[in-house]
N, C-alpha and C positions, 0 to 999 in steps of 0.2 A: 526799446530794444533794437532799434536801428540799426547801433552799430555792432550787437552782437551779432546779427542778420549779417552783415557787412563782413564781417569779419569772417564768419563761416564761409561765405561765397568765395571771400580771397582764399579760404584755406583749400576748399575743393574747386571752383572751377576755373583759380587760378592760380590750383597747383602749387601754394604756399606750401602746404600740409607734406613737408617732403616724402615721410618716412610712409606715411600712407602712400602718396604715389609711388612711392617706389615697391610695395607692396603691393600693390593694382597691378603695377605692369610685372612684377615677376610672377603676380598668379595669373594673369589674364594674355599673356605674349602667346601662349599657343593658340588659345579661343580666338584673340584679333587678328592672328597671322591666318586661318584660314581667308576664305571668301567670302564677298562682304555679306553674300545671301544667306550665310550657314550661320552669320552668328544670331541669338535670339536674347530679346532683352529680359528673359525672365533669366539666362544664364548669365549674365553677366552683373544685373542685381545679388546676387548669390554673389558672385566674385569681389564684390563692391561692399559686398557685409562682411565677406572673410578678411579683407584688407582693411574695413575699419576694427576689426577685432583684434588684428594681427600689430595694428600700430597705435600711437598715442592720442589716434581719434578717437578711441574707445572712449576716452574719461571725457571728452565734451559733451555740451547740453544735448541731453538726448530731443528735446525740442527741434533743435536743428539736422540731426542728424536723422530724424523721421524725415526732413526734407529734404532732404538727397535723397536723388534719384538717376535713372538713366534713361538716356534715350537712343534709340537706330534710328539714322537718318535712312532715308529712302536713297538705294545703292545706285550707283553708275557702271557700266561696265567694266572690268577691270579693277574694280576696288575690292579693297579687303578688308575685314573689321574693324583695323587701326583709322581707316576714312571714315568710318559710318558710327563710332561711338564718340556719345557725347555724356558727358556728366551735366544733370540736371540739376535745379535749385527750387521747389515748390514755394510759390508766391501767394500769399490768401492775402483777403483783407484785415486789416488795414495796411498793410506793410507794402502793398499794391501802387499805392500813392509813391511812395517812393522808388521804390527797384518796377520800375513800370513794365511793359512790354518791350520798349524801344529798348529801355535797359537792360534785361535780361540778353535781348540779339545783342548786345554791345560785349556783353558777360560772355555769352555762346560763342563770339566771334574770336574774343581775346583767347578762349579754354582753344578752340581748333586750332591756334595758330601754339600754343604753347605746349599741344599736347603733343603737336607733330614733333618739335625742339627734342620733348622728352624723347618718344620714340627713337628719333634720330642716334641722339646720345646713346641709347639703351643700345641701339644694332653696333656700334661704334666700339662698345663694352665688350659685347658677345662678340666683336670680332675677334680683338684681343683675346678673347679666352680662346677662340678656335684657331688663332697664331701661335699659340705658346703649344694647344695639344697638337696640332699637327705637325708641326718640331720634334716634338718628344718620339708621335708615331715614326718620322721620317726617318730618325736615326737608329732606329731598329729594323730598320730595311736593307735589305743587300743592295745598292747602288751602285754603280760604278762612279768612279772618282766626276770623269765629264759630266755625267747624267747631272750630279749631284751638283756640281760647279753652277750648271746652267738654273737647275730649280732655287735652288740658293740666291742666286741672281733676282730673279721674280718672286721670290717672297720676299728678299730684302729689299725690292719697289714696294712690295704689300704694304710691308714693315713704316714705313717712311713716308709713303703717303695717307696712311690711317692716321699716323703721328699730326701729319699736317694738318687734315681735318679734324681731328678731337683738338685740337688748338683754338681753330676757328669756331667750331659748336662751344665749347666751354667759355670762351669769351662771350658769344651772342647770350650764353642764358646768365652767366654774370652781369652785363647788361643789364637783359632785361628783368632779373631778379633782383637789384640793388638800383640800380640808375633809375628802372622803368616802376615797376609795383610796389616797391619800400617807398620810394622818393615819394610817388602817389598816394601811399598811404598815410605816411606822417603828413602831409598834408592835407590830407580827408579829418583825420582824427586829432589834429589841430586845431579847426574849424570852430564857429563860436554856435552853437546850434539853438538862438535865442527861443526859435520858433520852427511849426513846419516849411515855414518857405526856403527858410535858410538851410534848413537839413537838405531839402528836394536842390537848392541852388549851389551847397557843397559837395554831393552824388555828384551832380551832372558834369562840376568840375573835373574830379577825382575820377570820372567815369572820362572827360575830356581826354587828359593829360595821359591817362593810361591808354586809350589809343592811340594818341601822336606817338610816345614812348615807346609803343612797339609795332610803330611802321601801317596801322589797320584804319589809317586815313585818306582820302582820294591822295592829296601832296603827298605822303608819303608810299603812293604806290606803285612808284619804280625802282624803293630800296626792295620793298617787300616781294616784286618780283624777281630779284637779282636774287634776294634770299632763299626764295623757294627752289629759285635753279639750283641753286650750290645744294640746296637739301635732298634735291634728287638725283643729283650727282654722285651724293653720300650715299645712298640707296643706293646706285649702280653698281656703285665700287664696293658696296657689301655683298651684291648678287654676284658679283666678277669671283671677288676670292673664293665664295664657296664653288664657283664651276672651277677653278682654280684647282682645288683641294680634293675635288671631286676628281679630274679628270686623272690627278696624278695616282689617287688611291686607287684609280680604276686599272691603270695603266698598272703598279706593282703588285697589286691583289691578280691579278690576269694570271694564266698558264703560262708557264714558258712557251715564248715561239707561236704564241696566238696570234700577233702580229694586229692587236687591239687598235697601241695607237703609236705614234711614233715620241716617243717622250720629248727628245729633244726639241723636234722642231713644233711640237703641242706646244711646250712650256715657252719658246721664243713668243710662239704666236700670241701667248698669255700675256706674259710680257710685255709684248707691243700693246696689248689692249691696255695696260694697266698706265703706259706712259702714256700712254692716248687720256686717260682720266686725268692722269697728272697736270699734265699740258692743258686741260679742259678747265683743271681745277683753279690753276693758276689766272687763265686768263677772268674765270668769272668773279674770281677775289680780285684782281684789280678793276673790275668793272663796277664790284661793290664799293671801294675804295674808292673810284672816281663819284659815283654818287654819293657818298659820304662827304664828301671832301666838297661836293657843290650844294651843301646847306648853305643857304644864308646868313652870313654871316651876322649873329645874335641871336640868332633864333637854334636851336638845336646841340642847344654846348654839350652833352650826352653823347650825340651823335659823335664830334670831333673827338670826344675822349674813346669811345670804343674804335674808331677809324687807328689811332695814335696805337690803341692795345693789338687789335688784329697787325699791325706791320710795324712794330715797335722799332725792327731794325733796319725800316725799311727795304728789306727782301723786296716783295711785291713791285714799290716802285721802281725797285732798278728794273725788273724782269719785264 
């Protein structure tokens, strides 16, 4: 049963299993968005059973599915749920021999790094949704034409540079979901499994290739930093819009003549922040870009086709 083992660990803690994750994270976004001290792992098991019920996890081997699990990592300050949950894989003997200790950190290391991706995409989602209703809000506002000219201005930078980065997230997890883990796989389940040593010697490969593929090797870890910048850059400009949206709701909901805030020159200021992301964003995608493009030539053909999809029209390199 190896590779039905195998196959379950791709599906949860590397996020194969789309329709369950995406069910994890629309029931569990409020619980992981508190603080990372408040969330507790008996609540989030609970979240983890409603999401297998809710998706097409339900009809798999209940054997496997006894072995999922969760765990809270020990928090840092400043972290919030989404840092300190991890999806577990219950290891017994025999099956020990193969998916080892080492392996399971390999498995844990690939789930953090893919789970962050997910999250990302997910605030990227909700931002969209809170562009579209606070449009709708806007326009039942009494404005004045300038007021409205200048806010108009700085949600259509919101507008444009969200665009750009759900560009660049949707290519990295196309990536690493076809290029990086499919690729991986067909070649794990290819494999000729005469004996145990050859099962333990096709893991270790399939366990290889899947961290080079998604950058969680020492050589590959000055994509992986470039990556993580731009990911928390995605963050920022997510916390941006909502003070964004915030300040303007606060600003028209106000009294007349409270003299709250000054719209015009809040929203410039806004504004400038958001070109200020833009300008940031720009330069660290071609930073990525330059590390892409200085793979070795033979080694990382992957890499050169996601470099080619993220700047297709060359944008980036002229800028």
């Amino acid at each position: 049963k190896t590779l039905d083992h195998a196959l379950a660990i791709r599906r949860y803690l590397l996020l194969a299993q789309g329709d369950f994750v995406q069910c994890l994270i629309d029931l569990a976004t409020k619980e992981l968005s508190q603080d990372a001290g408040e969330v507790y792992r008996h609540n989030m098991i609970s979240l983890v059973d409603h999401a297998v019920r809710q998706s097409n996890a339900q009809y798999h081997d209940t054997e496997m599915l006894e072995r999922l699990d969760v765990k809270i990592l020990t928090p840092s300050p400043g972290e919030v749920g989404w840092d300190v949950f991890q999806l577990d894989y219950a290891v017994t003997p025999p099956i020990d021999v193969v998916f080892t200790p080492d392996a399971m950190r390999q498995y844990h290391r690939a789930f953090a790094f893919l789970w962050r991706l997910r999250r990302v995409s997910h605030s990227l989602s909700q931002c969209w949704g809170d562009q579209v209703a606070f449009n709708h809000q806007l326009r039942r506002q009494s404005i004045s034409v300038r007021q409205m000219g200048t806010i108009q201005m700085t949600l259509h930078s919101c507008y444009l540079l969200r665009n750009e980065m759900l560009h660049w997230i949707q290519n990295l997890q196309s990536y690493v979901l076809y290029e990086v883990l499919e690729h991986s796989w067909q070649g794990f389940t290819s494999s000729s499994f005469v004996d145990l040593d050859a099962i333990v010697a096709s893991h270790e490969l399939y366990l290889t290739r899947l961290q080079e593929g998604a950058f969680l090797t020492p050589k590959r870890s000055l994509l992986l930093a470039a990556i993580h910048r731009l990911l928390d850059l995605v963050m920022t400009f997510v916390a941006t819009q909502e003070n964004i949206h915030a300040s303007i709701t606060a600003e028209h909901m106000a009294p007349a003549g409270s003299g709250v805030f000054d719209t015009e020159r809040g929203t410039l200021l806004e504004r400038y922040s958001i070109d200020q992301l833009s300008s940031g964003f720009t330069q660290q995608i071609g930073e990525l870009l330059q590390a892409l493009d200085g793979v070795t030539p033979g080694h990382g053909l992957e890499l050169r086709y996601l470099s080619c999809r993220l700047d297709y029209n060359e944008f980036y390199s002229v800028t």
